[in-house]
N, C-alpha and C positions, 0 to 999 in steps of 0.2 A: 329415216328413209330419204332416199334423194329428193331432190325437187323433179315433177313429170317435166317434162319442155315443151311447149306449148304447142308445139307441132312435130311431130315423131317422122315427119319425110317418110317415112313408110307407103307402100301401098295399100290402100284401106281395102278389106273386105268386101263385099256388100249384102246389102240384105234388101229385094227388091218384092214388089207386090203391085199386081193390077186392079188397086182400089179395092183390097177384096183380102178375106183374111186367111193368113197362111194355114196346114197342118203338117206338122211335123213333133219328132221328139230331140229335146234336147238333151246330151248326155252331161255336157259339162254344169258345172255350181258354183256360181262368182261367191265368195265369202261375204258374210255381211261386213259393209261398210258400215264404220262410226259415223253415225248423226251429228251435225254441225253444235246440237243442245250437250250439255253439262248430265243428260241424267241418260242412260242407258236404254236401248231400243227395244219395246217389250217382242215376244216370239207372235210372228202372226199366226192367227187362227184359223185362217184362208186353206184350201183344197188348191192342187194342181189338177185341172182337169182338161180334160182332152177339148182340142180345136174341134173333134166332128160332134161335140156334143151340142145343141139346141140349147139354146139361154132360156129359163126362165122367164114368163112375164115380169118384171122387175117392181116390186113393191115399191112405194111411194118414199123419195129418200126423207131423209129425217130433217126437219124443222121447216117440210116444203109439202104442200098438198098435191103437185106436181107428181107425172109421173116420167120418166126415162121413156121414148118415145121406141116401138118394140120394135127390132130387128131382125131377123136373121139372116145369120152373115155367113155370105158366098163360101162355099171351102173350096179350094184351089191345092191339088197334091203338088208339091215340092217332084222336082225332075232330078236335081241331084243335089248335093250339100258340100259345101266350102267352109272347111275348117269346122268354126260354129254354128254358122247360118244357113239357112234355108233361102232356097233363090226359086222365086215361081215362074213360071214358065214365059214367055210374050214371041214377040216375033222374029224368029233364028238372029242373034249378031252372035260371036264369036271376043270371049274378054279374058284375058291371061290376067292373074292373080295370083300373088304366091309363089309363080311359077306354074301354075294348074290351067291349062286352055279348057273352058268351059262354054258350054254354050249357053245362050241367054237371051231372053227376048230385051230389045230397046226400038223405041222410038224416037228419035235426035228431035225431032220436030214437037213434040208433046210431052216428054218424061221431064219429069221434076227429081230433084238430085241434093242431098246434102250431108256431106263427110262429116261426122259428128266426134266429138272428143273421147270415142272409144277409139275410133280409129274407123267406124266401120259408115260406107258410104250406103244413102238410105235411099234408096230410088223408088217412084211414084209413077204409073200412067199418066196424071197429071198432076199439077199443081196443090196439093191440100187445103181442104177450106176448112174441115171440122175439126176442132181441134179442140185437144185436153190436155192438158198440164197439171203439172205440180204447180201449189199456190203462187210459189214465188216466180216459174216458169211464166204462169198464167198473168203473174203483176206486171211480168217484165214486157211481156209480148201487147198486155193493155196499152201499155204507155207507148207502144210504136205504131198504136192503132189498130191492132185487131185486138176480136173479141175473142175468146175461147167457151165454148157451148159449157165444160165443164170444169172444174178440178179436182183434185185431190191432196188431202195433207201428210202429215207424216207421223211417225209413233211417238211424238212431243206432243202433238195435237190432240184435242178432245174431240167431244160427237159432232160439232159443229168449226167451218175454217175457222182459223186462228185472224180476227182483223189486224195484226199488228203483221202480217206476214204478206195483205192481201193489196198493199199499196192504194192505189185508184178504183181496185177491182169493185162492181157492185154485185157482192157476192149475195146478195138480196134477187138477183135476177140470173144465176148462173146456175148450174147444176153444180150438187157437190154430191161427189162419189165415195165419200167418207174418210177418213186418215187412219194414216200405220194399219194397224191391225182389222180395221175397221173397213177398208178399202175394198167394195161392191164390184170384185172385178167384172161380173157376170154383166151389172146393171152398167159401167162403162162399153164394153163392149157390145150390149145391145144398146146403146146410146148410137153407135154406128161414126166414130170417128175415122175420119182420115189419117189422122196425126196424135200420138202421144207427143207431148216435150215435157221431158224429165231432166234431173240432175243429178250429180254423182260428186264426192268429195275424192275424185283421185284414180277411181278405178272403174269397172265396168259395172258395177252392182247400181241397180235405179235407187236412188235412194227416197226413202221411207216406204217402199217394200219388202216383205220377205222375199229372197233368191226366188221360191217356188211360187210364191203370188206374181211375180216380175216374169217370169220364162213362161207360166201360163198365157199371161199377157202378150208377150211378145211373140205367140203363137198364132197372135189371132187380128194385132193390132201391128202396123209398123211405129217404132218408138225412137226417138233422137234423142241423145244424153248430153249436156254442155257439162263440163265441169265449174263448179265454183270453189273450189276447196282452194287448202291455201296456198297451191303451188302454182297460181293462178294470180296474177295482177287486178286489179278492180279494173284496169282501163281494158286489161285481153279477156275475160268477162265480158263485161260490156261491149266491148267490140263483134264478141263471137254469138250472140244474143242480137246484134244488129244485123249481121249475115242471117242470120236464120230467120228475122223479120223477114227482112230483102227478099229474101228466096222465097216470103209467104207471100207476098204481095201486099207489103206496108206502104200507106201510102207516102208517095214520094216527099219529103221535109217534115214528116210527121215528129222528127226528133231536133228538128231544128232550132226549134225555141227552146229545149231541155240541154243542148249544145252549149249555147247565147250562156245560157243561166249558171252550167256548172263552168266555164272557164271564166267568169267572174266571179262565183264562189271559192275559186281556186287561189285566184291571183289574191282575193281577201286573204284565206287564208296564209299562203305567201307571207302578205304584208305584217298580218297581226302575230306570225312566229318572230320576225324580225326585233323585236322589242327587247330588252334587255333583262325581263324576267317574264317566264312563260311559265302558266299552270299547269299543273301536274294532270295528268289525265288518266283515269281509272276505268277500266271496261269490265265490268260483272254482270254475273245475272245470281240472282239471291236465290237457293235453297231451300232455306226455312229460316225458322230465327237463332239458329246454329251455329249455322255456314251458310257462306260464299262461294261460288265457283268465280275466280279471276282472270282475267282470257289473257293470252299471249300476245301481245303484238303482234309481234309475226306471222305468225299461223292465221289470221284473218284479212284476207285483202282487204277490207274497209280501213281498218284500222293500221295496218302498213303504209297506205293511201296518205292518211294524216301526219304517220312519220312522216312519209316523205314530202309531206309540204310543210315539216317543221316542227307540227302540232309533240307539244311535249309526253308521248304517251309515257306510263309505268308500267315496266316490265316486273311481274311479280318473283319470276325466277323459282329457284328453290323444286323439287321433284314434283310429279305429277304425272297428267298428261300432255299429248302434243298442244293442244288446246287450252285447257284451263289446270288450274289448281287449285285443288280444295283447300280452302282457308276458315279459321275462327272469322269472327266479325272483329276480335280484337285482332287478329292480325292487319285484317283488310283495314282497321282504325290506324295505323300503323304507319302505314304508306302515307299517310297525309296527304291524299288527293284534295286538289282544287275544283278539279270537275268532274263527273261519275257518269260515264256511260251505264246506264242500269238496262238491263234486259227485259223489253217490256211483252212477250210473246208470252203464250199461253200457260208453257212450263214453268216459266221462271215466277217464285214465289211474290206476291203485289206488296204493296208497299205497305196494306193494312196488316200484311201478316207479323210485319216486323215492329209492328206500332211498341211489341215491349220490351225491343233489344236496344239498352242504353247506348253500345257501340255506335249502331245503328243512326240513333238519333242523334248522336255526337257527329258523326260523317256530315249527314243531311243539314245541321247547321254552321257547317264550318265551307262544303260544298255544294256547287250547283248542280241538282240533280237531271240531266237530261236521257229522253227514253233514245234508246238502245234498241233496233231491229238488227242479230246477227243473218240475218239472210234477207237483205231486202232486194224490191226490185231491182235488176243489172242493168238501169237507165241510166240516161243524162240527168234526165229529172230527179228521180231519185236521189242519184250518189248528189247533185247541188243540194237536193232541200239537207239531204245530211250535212255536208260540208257546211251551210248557211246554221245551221243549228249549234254545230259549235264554234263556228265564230262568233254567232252572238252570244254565248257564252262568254269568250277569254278576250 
């Protein structure tokens, strides 16, 4: 598949809402996207159900005696529909899309606005304050200084967030809406947010949703999708994640010491590629005591990132997927890594499970094992404390 371009010059769509949640039906079905994990996305067990329906009281979520604070939310009919979306009503301006002259309410002095990596521009009466994300969504927007009331994980994750996905988050004081299959859409939506921010590896589908749990969602919620997948740079990532702070109202140099931190983590690394022999560098996330899943360079902007500042990755090569490939642990013994990216999130198998795969423990004495988040926060912060981690490694 080609690579997406990072801006498609297109005229975006829009999908607009007066603080208030849409009803409409949607006819089209994004295909489920591949999950950024090595193990396959279970089928959610979630209902599509109608915007005029009345949410449930919302039971107490799980590992919190707390409850989702009860809402119910405004319905507003849909006046006419462009393409996919549903466009709710405000006060007459007149906006050509497509070629399609539509009418549409806007307020220039008050509406809140942001063109998201589907393509489709997401306007607001005003500015959004309540806000839920996906984990890494939620880590990334932490570090720019807002809080997000909630999140939610993905069908890698278990009944509780995954901490290796949750950066700075104190997901001890946040709402969590549940993961993958698990995901309370009912109880998010009478949570009463402003804002969904989600991600997608490439395409329009939210990822760690089902299609029909996501379009329920988006019926009743306005939601922003960034890409992270690997047609994506770590720095246009992070950059597009910084607009969408901005547009929330982060506070002004909130990312400025995360700035300082990673163009000195950089220029180390830089320095430390320069040497005359450079460690081999190994990215997996373990299995079982079996196999291996081995990641692609490429296909991971983190790990493209460290090519390009030199860092010696190993490309495992050989059939698979776009992502990783399934290997013995003797294969992975093989390669003779220096350093091992190990995947340390929910899914991927811990280090005690491998305690009696001899491969295994041949790797781990010969290499430096450092933990592995393939989806971390899209900071400054972040991407330096990573950078700083394997340079003290090599």
């Amino acid at each position: 598949m080609a690579a997406l371009p990072e801006h498609t010059g297109q005229p975006p769509e829009t999908v607009t809402a007066p603080g208030a949640a849409l009803r409409g039906r949607r006819t089209d079905r994004a295909p489920r996207m591949p999950g950024p994990g090595p193990v396959s996305q279970g089928r959610v067990r979630g209902r599509a159900g109608s915007a005029a329906a009345v949410p449930a009281r919302p039971r107490a979520l799980a590992g919190t005696s707390r409850h989702v604070p009860f809402r119910t939310p405004l319905l507003v009919s849909a006046t006419f529909r462009l393409g996919r979306d549903w466009v709710a009503p405000r006060a007459p301006c007149t906006e050509k899309i497509d070629g399609i002259e539509a009418s549409a309410t806007m307020d220039a002095r008050e509406t809140w606005d942001f063109t998201d990596d589907r393509g489709l521009r997401v306007t607001a009466d005003s500015r959004p304050e309540r806000l839920v994300a996906y984990v890494q969504a939620g880590a990334t927007l932490w570090d720019h200084g807002l809080r997000p009331l909630g999140v939610f994980g993905s069908h890698h994750d278990g009944d509780t967030q995954d901490p290796a996905k949750a950066g700075g988050l104190p997901l001890d004081e946040i709402l969590s809406f549940g993961s993958g299959s698990g995901v309370d859409v009912e109880a998010l939506v009478a949570a009463g947010p402003d804002l969904v921010v989600a991600v997608t590896y490439g395409g329009d589908q939210v990822y760690g949703l089902d299609p029909e749990a996501a379009k329920h969602l988006g019926e009743q919620v306005l939601i922003v999708v960034l890409d992270v997948g690997g047609s994506r740079t770590l720095a246009g990532v992070r950059s597009r994640f910084g607009e969408l702070a901005r547009s929330l109202g982060a506070p002004a140099g909130a990312s400025a010491a995360g700035e300082a931190e990673l163009a000195r983590a950089e220029e180390r690394l830089r320095t430390l590629a320069t040497r005359s022999v450079r460690p081999r560098v190994l990215a997996l996330s373990a299995a079982d005591a079996e196999k291996a899943y081995l990641a692609r360079p490429t296909s991971w902007p983190d790990l493209r990132a460290l090519s390009e500042r030199g860092v010696g990755l190993v490309d495992p090569g050989g059939e698979g997927g776009g992502n990783w490939r399934t290997v013995t642990w003797a294969e992975a013994e093989e390669l003779r890594p220096d350093i091992v990216l190990a995947d340390v999130r929910a899914n991927a198998a811990p280090r005690e499970a491998l305690a009696g795969t001899a491969e295994w423990a041949r790797i781990a004495e010969h290499a430096q094992i450092l933990p592995w988040n393939p989806e971390p926060p899209a900071s400054h912060h972040a991407h330096a404390l990573f950078f700083d981690t394997v340079a003290d490694a090599m």
